[in-house]
KEVEXTI-868085 format. One record per residue: residue in one letter; residue number from 1; x, z, y of N, C-alpha, C in turn. Coordinates in steps of 0.001 Angstrom, whole numbers, plus 500000, padded with zeros to 6 digits. Layout:
N
NODE r   k   n.c1   n.c3   n.c2  ca.c1  ca.c3  ca.c2   c.c1   c.c3   c.c2
NODE A NUM      X      Z      Y      X      Z      Y      X      Z      Y
...
END
This chain:
169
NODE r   k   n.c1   n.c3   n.c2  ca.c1  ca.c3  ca.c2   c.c1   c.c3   c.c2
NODE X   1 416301 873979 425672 417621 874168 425092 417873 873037 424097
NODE X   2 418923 872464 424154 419419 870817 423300 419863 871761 422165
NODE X   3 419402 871863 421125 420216 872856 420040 421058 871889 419352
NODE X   4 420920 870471 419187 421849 869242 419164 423370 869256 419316
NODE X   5 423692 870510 420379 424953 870732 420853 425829 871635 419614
NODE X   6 424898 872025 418755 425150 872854 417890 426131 871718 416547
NODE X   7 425563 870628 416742 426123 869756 415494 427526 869706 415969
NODE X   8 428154 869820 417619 429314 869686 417758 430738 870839 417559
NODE X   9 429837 871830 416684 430679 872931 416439 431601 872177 415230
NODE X  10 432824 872978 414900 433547 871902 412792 433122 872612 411911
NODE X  11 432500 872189 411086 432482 872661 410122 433178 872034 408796
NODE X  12 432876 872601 407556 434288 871895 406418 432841 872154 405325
NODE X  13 433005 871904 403732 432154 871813 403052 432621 872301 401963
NODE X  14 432014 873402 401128 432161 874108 400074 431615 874788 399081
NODE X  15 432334 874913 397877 430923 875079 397346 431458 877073 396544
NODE X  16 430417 877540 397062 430531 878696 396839 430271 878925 395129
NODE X  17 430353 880179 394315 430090 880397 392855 430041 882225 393132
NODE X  18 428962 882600 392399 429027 884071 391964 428628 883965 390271
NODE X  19 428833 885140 390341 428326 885564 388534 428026 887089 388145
NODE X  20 426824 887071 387884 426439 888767 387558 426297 888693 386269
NODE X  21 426872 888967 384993 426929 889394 383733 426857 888146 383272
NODE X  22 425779 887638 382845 425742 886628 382036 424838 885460 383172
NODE X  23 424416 885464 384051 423391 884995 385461 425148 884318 386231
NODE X  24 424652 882660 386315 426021 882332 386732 425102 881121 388253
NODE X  25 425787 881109 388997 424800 880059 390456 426132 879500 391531
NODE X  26 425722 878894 391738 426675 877975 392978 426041 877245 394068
NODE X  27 426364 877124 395126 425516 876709 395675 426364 875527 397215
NODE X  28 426665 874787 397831 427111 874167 398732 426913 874938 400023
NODE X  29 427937 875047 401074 427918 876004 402073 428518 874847 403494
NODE X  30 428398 875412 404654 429502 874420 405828 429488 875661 406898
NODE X  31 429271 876950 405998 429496 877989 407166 430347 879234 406412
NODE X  32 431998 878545 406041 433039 879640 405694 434028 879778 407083
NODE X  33 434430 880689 407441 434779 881363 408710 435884 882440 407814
NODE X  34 437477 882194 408403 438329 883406 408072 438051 884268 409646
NODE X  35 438256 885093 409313 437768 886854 410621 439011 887057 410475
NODE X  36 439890 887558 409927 441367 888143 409555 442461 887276 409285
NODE X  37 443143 887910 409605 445213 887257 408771 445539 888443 407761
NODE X  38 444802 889231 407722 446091 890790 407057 446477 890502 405713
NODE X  39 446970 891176 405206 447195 891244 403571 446170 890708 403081
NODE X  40 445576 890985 403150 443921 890523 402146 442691 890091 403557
NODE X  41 443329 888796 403711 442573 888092 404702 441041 888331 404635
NODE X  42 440152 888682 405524 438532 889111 405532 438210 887357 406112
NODE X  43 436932 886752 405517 436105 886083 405741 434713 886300 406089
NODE X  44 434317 885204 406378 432524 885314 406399 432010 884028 405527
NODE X  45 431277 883963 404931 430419 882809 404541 428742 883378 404949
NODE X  46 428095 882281 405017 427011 882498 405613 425914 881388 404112
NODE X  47 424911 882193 403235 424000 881698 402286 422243 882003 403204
NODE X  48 421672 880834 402645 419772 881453 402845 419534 882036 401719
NODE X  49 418790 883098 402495 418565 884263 401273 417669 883733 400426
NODE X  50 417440 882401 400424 416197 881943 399132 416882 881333 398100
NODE X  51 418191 881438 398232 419547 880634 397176 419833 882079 396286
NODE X  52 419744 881010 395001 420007 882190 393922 421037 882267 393966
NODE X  53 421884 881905 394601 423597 882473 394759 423586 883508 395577
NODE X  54 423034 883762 396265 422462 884674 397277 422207 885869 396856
NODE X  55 421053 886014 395574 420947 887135 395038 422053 887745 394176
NODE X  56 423163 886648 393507 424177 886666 392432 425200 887559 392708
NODE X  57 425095 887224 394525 426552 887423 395426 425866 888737 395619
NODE X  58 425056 889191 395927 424196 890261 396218 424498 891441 395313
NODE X  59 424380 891183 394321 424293 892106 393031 426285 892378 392452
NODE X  60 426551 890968 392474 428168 891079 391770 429376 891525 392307
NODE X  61 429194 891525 393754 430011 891953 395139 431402 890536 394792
NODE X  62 430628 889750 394546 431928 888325 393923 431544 886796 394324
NODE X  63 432272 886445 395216 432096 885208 395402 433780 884353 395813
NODE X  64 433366 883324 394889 434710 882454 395060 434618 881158 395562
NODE X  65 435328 880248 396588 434845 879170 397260 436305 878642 397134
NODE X  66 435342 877256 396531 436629 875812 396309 436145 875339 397611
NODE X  67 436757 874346 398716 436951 874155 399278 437207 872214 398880
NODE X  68 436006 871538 399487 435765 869928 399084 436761 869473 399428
NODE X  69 437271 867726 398865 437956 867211 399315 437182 866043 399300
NODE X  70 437654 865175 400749 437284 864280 400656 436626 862838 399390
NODE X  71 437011 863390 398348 437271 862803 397498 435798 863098 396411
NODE X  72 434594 864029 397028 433573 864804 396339 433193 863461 396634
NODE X  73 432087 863773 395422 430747 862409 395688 429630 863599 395616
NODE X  74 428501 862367 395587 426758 863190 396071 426462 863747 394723
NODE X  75 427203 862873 393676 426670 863856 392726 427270 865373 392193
NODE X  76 428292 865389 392874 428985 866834 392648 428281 867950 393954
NODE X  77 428290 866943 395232 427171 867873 396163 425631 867891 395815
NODE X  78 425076 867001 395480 423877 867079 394963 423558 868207 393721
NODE X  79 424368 868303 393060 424331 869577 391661 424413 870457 392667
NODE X  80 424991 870749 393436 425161 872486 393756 424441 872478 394860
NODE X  81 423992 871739 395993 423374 871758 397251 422628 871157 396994
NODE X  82 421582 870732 396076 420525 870438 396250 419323 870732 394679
NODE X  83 420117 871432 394289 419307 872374 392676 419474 873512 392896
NODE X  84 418917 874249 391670 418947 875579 392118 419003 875832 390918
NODE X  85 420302 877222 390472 420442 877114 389480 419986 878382 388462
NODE X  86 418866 878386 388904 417834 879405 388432 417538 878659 387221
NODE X  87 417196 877369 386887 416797 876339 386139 417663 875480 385576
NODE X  88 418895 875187 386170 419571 874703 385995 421361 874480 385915
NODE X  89 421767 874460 384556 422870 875105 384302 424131 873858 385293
NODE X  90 424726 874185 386406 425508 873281 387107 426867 872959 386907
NODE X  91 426885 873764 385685 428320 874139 385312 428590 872988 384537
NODE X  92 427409 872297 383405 427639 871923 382653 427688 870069 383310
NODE X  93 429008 869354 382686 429745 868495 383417 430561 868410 384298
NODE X  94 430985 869835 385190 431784 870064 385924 432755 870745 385687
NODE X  95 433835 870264 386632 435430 870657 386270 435673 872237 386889
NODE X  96 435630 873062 386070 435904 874587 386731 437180 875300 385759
NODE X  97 437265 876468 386121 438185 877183 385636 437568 878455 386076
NODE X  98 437981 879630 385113 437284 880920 385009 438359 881425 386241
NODE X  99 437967 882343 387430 438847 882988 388176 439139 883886 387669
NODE X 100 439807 884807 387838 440577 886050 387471 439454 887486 388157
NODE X 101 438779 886986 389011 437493 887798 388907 436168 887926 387968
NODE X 102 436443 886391 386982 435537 886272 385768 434308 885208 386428
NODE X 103 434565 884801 387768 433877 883756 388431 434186 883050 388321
NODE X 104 433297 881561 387956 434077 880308 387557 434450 879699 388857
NODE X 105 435132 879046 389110 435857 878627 390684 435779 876854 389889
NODE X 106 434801 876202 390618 434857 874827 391068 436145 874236 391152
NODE X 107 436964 873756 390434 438143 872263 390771 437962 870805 390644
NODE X 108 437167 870342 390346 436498 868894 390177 436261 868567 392285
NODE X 109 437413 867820 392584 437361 867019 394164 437582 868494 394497
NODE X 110 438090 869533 394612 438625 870550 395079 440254 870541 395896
NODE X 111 440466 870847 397394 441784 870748 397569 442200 872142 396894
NODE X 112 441406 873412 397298 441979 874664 397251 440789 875690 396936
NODE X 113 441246 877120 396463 440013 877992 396510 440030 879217 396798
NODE X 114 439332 880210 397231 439792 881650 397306 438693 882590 396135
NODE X 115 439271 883729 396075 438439 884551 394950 438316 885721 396064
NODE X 116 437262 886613 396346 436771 887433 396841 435533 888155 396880
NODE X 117 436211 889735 397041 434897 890451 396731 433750 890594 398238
NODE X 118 432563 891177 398044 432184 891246 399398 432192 892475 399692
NODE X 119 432488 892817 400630 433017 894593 401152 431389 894399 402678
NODE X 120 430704 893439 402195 429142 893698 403625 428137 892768 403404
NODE X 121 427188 892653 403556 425974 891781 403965 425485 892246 404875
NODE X 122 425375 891502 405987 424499 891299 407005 423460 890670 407304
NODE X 123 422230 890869 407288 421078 890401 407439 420820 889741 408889
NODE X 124 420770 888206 408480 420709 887280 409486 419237 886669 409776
NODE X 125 418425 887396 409644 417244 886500 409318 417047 885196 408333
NODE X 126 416777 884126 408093 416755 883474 407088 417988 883690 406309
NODE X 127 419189 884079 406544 420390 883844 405601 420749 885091 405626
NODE X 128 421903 885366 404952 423138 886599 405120 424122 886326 405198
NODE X 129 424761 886508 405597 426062 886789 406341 426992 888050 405295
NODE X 130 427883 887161 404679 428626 887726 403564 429752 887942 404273
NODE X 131 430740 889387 404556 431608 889568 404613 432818 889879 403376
NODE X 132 433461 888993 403575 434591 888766 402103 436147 889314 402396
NODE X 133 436566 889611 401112 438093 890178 401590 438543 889416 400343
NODE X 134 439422 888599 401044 440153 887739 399590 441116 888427 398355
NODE X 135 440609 887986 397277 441962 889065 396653 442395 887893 395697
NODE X 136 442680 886726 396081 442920 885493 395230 443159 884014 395755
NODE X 137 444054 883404 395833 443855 882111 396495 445127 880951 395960
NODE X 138 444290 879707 395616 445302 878598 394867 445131 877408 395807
NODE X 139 445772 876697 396219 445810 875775 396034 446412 874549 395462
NODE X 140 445189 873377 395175 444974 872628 394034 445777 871250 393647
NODE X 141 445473 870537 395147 446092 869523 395560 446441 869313 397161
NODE X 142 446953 868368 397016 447337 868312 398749 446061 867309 399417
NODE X 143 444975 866780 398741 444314 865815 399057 443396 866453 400694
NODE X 144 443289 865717 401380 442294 866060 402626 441102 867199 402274
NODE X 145 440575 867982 402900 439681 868740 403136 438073 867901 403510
NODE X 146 437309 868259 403360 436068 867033 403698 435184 868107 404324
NODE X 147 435051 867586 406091 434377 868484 406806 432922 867864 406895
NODE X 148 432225 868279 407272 430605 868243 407561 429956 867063 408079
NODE X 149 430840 866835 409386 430631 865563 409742 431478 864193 409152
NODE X 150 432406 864485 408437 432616 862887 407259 431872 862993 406425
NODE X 151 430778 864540 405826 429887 864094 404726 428624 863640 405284
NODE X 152 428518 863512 406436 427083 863218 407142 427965 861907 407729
NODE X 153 428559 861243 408618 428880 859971 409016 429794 859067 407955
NODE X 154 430236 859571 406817 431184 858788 405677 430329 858550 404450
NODE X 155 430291 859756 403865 429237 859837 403033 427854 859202 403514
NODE X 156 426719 859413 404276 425597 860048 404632 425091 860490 404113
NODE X 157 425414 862207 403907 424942 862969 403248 423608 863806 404354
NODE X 158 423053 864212 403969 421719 864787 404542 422038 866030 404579
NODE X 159 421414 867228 405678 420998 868663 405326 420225 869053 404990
NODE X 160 420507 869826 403443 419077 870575 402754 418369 871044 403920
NODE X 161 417318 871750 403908 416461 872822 404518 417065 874003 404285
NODE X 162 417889 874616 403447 418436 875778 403196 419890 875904 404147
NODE X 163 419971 874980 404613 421522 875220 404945 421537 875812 406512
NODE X 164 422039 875804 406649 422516 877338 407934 422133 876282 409151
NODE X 165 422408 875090 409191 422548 874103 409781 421314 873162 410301
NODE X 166 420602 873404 409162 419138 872177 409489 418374 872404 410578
NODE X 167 417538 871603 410790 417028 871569 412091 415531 870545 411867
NODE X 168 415375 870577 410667 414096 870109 410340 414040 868230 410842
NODE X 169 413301 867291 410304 413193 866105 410455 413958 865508 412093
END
């Protein structure tokens, strides 16, 4: 099986945020999926359960996703997709704004963002599978969206090992 065929699916690049009390994590994603149109549009995002956003989103039923724009550099993906912010505070130097869920929502190279609670987790083997129902959504600027493959052929950005996506050396 060529699992290779898999890189030709689209993906887009984002960086997710939860917050449980005073415990705040973010983490870079390329697997957000809308499921719905209704009133309160349902999503999926997809985290590895070894991302402390993972446990954040777990516990807070809250996750909010800015949505990259072309316009991100490595060091704004590198803070959130490639630290972990168990150790490390990612917030600090970056352009956010508190959501109205009390989650800070990423705007620094942001076109747009949504605020949502999770109404499921699904256990995917290495990851989960977050089912979201939006109850919030801005957008920022009109600037391009930055999908997966301009951050891997524009950028050359790499895939962590954590990401939904890797496929090892």
């Amino acid at each position: 099986m060529n699992q290779k065929v898999l890189f030709d699916l689209s993906y887009g690049l984002y960086i997710v945020t939860s917050k449980e009390k005073e415990k705040f994590s973010g983490c870079v994603v390329n697997t957000v999926c809308q499921a719905t149109a209704e009133e309160k549009p349902k999503l999926t995002v997809i985290i590895n359960k070894e991302n402390y956003t993972n446990q954040i989103a777990k516990k807070s039923k809250k996750l909010n996703i800015s949505v990259l724009s072309k316009e991100a550099d490595m060091l704004l993906i590198g803070k959130f997709g490639f630290r972990s912010g168990k150790d490390f505070n990612k917030l600090e130097g970056t352009e956010y704004i508190e959501g109205k869920n009390g989650v800070p929502v990423i705007t620094q190279a942001v076109c747009s963002y949504l605020e949502c609670d999770v109404i499921d987790v699904i256990d995917c083997g290495s990851h989960s599978i977050f089912v979201l129902e939006m109850q919030d959504a801005e957008i920022l600027s009109e600037k391009e969206p930055m999908t997966y493959q301009y951050y891997h052929n524009v950028i050359k950005g790499k895939t962590p090992p954590k990401a939904s996506s890797y496929m090892g050396k």
